[in-house]
LUMLUMLUM-237951 format. One record per residue: x, y, z of N, C-alpha, C, O in turn; residue in one letter. Coordinates in pm, whole numbers, padded with zeros to 5 digits, always signed. Example, Ala and Ser with C-alpha at 12.3 -4.5 7.8 and 13.67 -1.06 7.14 Angstrom:
% LUMLUMLUM-237951
+01319-00569+00780+01230-00450+00780+01320-00330+00780+01424-00332+00846A +01285-00225+00708+01367-00106+00714+01290+00003+00787+01341+00114+00804S 
***
This chain:
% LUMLUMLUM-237951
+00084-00119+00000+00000+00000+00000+00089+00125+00000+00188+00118+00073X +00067+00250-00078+00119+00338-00063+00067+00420+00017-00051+00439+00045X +00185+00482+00065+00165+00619+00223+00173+00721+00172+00244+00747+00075X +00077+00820+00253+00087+00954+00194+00117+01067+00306+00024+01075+00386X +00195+01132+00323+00227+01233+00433+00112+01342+00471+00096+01403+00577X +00026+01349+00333-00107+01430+00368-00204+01346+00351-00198+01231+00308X -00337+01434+00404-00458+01389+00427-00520+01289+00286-00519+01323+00168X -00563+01178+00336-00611+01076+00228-00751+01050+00200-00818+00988+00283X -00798+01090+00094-00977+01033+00124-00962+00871+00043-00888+00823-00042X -01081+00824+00127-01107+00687+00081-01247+00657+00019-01348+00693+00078X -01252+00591-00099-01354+00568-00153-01428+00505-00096-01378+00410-00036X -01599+00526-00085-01692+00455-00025-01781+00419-00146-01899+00451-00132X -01755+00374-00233-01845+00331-00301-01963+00455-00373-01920+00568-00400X -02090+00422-00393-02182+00527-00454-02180+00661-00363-02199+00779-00393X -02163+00627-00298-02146+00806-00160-02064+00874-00167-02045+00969-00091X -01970+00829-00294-01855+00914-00309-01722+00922-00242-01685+00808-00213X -01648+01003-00212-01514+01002-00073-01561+01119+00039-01628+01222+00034X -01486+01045+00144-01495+01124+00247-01370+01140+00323-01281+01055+00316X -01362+01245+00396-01201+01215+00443-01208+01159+00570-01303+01156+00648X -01030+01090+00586-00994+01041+00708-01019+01157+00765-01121+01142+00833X -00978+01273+00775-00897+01378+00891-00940+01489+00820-00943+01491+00697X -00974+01584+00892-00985+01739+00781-00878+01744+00722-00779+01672+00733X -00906+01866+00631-00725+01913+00559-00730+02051+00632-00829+02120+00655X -00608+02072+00661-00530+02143+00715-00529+02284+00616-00425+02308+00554X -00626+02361+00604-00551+02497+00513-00470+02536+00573-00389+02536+00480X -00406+02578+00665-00268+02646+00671-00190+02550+00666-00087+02604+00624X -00163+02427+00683-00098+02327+00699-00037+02384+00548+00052+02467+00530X -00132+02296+00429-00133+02330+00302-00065+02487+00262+00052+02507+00229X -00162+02577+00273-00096+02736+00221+00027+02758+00270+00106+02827+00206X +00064+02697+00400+00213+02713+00445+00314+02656+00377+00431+02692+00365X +00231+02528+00315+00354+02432+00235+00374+02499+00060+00487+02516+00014X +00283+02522+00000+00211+02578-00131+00313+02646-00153+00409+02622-00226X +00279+02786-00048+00341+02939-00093+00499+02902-00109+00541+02897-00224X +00573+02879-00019+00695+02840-00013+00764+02773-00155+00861+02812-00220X +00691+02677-00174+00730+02591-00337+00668+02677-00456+00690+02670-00577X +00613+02729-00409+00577+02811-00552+00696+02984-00579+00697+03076-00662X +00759+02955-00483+00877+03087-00409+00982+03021-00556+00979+02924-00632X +01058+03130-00537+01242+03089-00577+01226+03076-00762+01129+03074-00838X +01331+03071-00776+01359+03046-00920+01485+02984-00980+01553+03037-01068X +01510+02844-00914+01591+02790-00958+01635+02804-01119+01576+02879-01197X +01771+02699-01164+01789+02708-01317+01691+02607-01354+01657+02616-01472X +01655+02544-01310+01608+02376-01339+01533+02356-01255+01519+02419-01150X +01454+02226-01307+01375+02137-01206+01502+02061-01134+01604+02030-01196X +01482+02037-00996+01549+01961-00927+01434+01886-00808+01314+01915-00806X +01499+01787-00717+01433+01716-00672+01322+01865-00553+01201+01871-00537X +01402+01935-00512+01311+02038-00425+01197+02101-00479+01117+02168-00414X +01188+02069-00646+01130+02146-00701+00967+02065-00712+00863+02123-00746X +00976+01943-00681+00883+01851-00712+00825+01814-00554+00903+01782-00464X +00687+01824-00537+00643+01767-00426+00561+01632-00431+00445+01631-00472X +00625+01522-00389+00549+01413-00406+00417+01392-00298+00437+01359-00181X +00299+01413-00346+00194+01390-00264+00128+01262-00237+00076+01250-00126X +00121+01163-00320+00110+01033-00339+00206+00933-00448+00232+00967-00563X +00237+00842-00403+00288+00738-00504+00425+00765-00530+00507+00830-00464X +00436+00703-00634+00560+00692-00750+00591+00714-00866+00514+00647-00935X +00680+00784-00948+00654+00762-01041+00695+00633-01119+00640+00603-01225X +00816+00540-01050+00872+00458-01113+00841+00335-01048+00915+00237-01055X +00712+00337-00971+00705+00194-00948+00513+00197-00945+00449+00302-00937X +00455+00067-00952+00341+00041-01018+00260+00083-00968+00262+00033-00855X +00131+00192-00982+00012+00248-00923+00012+00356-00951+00093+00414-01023X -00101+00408-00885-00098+00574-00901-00005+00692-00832+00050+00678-00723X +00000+00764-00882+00116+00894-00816+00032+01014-00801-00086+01009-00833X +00072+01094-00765-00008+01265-00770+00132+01337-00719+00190+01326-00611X +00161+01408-00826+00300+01523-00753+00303+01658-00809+00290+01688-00927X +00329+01764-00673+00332+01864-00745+00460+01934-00787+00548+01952-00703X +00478+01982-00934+00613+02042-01010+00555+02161-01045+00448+02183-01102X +00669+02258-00986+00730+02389-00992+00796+02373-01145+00852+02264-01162X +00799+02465-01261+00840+02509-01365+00885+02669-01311+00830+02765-01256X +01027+02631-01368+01100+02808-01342+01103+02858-01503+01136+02792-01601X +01060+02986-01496+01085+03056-01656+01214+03048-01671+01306+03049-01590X +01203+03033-01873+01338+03021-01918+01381+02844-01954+01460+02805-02039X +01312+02774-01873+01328+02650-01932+01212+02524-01959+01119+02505-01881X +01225+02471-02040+01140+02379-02107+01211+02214-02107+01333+02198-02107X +01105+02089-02106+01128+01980-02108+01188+01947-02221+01193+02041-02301X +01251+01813-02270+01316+01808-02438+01176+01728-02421+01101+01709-02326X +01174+01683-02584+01039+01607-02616+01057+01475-02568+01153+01401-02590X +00955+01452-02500+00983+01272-02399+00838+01237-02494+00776+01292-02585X +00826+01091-02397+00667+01038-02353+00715+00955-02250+00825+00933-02200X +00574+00906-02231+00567+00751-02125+00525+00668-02204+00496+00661-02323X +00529+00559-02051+00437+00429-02074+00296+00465-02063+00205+00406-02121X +00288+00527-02016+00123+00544-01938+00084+00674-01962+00157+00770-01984X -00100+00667-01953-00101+00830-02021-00081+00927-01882-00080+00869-01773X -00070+01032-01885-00043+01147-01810-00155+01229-01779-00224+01267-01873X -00194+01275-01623-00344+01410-01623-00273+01539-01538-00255+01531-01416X -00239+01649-01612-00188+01736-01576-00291+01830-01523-00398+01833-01585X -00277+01909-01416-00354+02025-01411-00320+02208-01349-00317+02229-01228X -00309+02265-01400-00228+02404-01382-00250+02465-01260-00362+02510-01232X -00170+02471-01195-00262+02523-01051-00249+02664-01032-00330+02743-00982X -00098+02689-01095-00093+02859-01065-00034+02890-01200-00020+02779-01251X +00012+02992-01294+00065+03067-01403+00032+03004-01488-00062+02925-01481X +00085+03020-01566+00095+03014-01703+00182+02858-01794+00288+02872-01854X +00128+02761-01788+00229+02673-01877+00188+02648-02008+00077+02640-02061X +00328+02636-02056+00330+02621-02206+00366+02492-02303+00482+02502-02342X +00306+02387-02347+00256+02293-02384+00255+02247-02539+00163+02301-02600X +00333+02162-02619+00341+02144-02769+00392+01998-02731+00453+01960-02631X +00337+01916-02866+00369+01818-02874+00446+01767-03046+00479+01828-03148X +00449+01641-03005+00577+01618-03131+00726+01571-03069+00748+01564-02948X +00802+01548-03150+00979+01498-03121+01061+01583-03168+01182+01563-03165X +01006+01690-03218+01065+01860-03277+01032+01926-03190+00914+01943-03161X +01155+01991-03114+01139+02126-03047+01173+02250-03062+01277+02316-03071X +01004+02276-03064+00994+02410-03125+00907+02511-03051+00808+02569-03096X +00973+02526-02899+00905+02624-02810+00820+02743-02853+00719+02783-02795X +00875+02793-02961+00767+02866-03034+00657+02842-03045+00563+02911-03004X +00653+02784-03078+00483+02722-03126+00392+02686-03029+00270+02690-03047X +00459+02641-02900+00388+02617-02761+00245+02687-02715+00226+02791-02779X +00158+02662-02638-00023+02633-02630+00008+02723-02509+00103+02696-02435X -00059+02814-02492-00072+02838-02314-00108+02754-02259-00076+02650-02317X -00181+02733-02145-00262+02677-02081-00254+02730-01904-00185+02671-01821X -00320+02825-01879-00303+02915-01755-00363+02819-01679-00404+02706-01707X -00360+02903-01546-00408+02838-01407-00547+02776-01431-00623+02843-01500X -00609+02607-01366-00699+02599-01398-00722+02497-01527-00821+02431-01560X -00630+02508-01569-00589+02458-01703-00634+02241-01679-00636+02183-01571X -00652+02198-01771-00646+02027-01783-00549+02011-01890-00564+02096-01978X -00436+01913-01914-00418+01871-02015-00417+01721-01991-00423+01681-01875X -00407+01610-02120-00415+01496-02060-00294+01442-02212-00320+01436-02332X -00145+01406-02128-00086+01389-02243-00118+01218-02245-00144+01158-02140X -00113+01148-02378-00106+01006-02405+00004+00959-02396+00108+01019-02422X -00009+00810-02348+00116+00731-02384+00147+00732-02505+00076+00734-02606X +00313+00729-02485+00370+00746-02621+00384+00788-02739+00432+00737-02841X +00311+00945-02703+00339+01058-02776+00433+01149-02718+00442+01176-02599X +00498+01191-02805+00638+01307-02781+00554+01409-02746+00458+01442-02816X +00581+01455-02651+00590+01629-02593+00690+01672-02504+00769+01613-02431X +00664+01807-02531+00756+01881-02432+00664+02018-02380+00556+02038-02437X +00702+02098-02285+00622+02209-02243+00748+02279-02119+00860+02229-02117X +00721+02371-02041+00782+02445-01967+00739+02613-01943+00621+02646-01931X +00828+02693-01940+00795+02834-01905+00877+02894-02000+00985+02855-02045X +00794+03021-02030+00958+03086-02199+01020+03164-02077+00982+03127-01966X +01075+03225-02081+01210+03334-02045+01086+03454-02084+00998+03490-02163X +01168+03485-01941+01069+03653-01920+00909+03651-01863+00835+03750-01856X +00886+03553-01834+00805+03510-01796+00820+03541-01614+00916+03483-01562X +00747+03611-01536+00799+03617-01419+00761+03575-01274+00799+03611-01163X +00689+03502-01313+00658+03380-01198+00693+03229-01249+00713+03205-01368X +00700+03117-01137+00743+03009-01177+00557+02920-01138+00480+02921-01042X +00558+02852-01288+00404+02807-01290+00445+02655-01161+00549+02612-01111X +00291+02615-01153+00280+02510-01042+00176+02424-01097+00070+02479-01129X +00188+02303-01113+00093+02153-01192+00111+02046-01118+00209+02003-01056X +00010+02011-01131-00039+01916-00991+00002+01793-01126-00014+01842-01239X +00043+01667-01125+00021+01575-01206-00009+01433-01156+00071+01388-01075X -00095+01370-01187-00103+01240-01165-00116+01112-01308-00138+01140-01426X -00099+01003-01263-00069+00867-01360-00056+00794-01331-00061+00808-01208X -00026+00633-01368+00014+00532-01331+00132+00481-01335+00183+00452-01443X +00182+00466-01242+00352+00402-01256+00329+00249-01305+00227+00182-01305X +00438+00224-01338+00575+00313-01378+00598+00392-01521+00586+00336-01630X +00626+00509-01507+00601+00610-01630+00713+00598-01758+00707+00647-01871X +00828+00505-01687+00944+00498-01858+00945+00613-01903+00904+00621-02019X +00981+00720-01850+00989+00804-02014+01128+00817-02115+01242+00780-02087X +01095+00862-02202+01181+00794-02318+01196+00934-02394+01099+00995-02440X +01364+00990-02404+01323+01150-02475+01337+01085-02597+01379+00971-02620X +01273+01223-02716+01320+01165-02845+01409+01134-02873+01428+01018-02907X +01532+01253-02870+01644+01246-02876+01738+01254-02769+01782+01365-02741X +01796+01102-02670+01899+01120-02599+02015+01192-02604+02074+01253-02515X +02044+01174-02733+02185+01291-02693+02173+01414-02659+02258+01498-02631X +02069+01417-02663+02018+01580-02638+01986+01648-02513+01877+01601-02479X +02025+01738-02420+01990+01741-02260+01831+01700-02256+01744+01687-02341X +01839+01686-02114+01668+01657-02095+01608+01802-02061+01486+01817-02068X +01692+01913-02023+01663+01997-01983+01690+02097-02069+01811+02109-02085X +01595+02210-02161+01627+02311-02187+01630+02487-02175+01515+02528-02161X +01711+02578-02178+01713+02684-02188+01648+02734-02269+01698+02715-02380X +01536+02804-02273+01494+02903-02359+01483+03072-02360+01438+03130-02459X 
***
């Protein structure tokens, strides 16, 4: 069974979920504001909050990733499809094994995207952009992802 450091609801069948424990808003807004702070060069592990699961081992996950402006993913996919959802700014979203940040989709706060297995995309924040966006994501492990092109960083500058 997977553990979760925050509050868990459990399915009851036709009645829907209910929770173990209230949720904590300041608990939460205390943790939120902080990760949504700073502007690293990159995603790094601080940058990602794991709320449930895994990504590399079998079941569901839910994690939240910080995007700093100025950089973008190279074009990956998975095994499994992907449910993104925008929680704060602005992210920017194109698919394909050509990267061509130009051409990239908004998709502001609020936002759904739902990428498929084993289609190439990439997305991130352009440069000049002056907050760092926040996306809640969940899926099924284990996710494999696979860039188009390895020789190529996984991480880019734009």
């Amino acid at each position: 069974m997977v553990k979760s450091r925050y509050p868990v609801l459990d399915a009851t069948g036709a009645r829907g979920y209910q929770r173990k424990q209230p949720i904590d808003q300041r608990r939460c807004r205390d943790w939120l504001l902080p990760f949504m702070r700073g502007n690293q060069p990159k995603l790094s592990q601080k940058d990602r909050n794991v709320l449930y699961g895994d990504f590399n081992e079998p079941g569901p996950y839910l994690v939240l990733m910080k995007w700093n402006p100025g950089w973008f993913s190279a074009p990956h996919c998975y095994a499994t499809d992907r449910i993104q959802m925008v929680l704060s700014g602005t992210w920017w979203i194109n698919s394909g094994a050509d990267f061509t940040p130009d051409l990239a989709m908004p998709v502001p706060a609020g936002g759904f995207v739902k990428r498929t297995a084993r289609t190439f995309h990439y997305d991130g924040v352009p440069r000049g952009t002056t907050e760092p966006v926040v996306i809640a994501v969940f899926g099924i492990g284990p996710v494999e992802l696979v860039l188009a092109d390895p020789k190529l960083p996984a991480w880019r500058r734009v």
